[in-house]
C-alpha positions as CSV (number, residue, x, y, z in Angstrom):
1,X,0.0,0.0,0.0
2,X,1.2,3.7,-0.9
3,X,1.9,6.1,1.8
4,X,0.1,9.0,1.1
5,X,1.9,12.8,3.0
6,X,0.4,15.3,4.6
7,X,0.9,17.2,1.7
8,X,-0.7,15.3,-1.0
9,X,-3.7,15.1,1.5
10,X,-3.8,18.7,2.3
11,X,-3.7,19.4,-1.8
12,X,-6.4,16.8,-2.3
13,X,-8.8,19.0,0.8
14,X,-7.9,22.4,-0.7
15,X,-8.8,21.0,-4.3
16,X,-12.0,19.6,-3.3
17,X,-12.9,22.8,-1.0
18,X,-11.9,24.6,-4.3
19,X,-14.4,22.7,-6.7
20,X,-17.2,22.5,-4.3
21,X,-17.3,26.2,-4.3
22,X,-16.6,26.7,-7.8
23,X,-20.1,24.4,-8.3
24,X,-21.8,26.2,-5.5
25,X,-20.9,29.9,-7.3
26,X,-22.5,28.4,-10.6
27,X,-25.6,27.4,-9.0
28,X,-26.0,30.9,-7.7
29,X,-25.4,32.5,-11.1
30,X,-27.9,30.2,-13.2
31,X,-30.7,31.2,-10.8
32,X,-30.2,34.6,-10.8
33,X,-30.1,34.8,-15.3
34,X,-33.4,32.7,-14.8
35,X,-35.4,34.7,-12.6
36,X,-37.2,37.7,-14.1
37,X,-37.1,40.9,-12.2
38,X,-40.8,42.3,-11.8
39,X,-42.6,45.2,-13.0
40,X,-43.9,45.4,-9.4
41,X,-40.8,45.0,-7.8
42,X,-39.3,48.4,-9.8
43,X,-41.9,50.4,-9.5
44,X,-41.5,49.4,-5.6
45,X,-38.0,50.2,-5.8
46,X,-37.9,53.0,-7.9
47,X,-41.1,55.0,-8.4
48,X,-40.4,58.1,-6.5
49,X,-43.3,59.8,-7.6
50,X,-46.0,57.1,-6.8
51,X,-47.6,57.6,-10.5
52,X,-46.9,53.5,-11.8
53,X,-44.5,54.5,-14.5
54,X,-40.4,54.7,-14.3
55,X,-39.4,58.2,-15.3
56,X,-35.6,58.2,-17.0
57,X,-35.6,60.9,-13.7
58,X,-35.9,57.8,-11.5
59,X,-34.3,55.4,-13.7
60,X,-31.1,57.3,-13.4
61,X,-31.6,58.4,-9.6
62,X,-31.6,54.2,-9.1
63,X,-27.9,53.8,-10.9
64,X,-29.2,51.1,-12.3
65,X,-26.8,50.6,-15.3
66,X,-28.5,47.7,-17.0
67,X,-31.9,50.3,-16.6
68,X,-30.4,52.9,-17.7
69,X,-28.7,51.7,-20.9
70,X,-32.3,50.0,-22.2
71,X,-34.5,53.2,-20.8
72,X,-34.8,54.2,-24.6
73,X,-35.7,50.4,-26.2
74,X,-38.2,49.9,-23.4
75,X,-39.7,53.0,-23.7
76,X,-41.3,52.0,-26.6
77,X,-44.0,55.1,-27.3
78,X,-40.8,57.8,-26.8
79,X,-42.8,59.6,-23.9
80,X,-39.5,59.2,-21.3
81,X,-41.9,56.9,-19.0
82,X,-41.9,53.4,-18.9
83,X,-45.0,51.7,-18.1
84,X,-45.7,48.4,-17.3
85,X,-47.2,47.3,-21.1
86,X,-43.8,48.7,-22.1
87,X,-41.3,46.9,-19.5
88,X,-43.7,43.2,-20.2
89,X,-43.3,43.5,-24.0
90,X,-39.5,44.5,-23.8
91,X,-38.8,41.2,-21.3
92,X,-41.1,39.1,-23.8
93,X,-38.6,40.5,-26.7
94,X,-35.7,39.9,-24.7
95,X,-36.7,36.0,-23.6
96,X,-37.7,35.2,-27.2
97,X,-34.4,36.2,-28.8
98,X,-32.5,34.5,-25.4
99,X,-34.8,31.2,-26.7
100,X,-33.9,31.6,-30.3
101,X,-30.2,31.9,-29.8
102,X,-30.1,28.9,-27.5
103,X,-31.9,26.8,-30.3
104,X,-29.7,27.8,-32.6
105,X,-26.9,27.5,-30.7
106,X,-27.9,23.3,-30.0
């Protein structure tokens, strides 16, 4: 039988510590790309004003980036308000083209 050293041992801990939160950090970042983020949730969040719609005044008071730099696709009537209509049809968009590539992609 081989002798196995403290240091071979200690590698094979550290590796397996390693991996197991390696797998652990991937769980986390599949289920946060799969859940959707909620009309009801921003306007929570963000609506200052209390009117349901996110102004590009509140979007950029929130230093949301992602927000920010899609404010002008959402907004899909020009009138610097997103309503809810507006932030549903641009996440329908978005998961329809997400869908496509991954087909095309298999």
């Amino acid at each position: 039988m081989k002798n196995i050293s403290l240091i071979n041992v200690s590698i094979l801990v550290v590796t397996a510590a390693f991996v197991s939160n390696f797998v652990n950090a991937e769980d986390k970042l599949t289920k946060s790309k799969n859940e959707q983020v909620k009309y009801s949730d921003l306007i929570a969040n963000l609506d200052t004003d209390k009117n349901g719609l996110l102004s590009q005044t509140e979007t950029l008071a929130s230093k949301n980036k992602v927000l920010q730099g899609t404010f002008k696709k959402i907004d899909l009537n020009g009138d610097e308000q997103i309503s809810e209509q507006e932030f549903n049809h641009f996440v329908t968009l978005k998961n329809s083209k997400e869908a496509l590539i991954t087909k095309n992609a298999s």
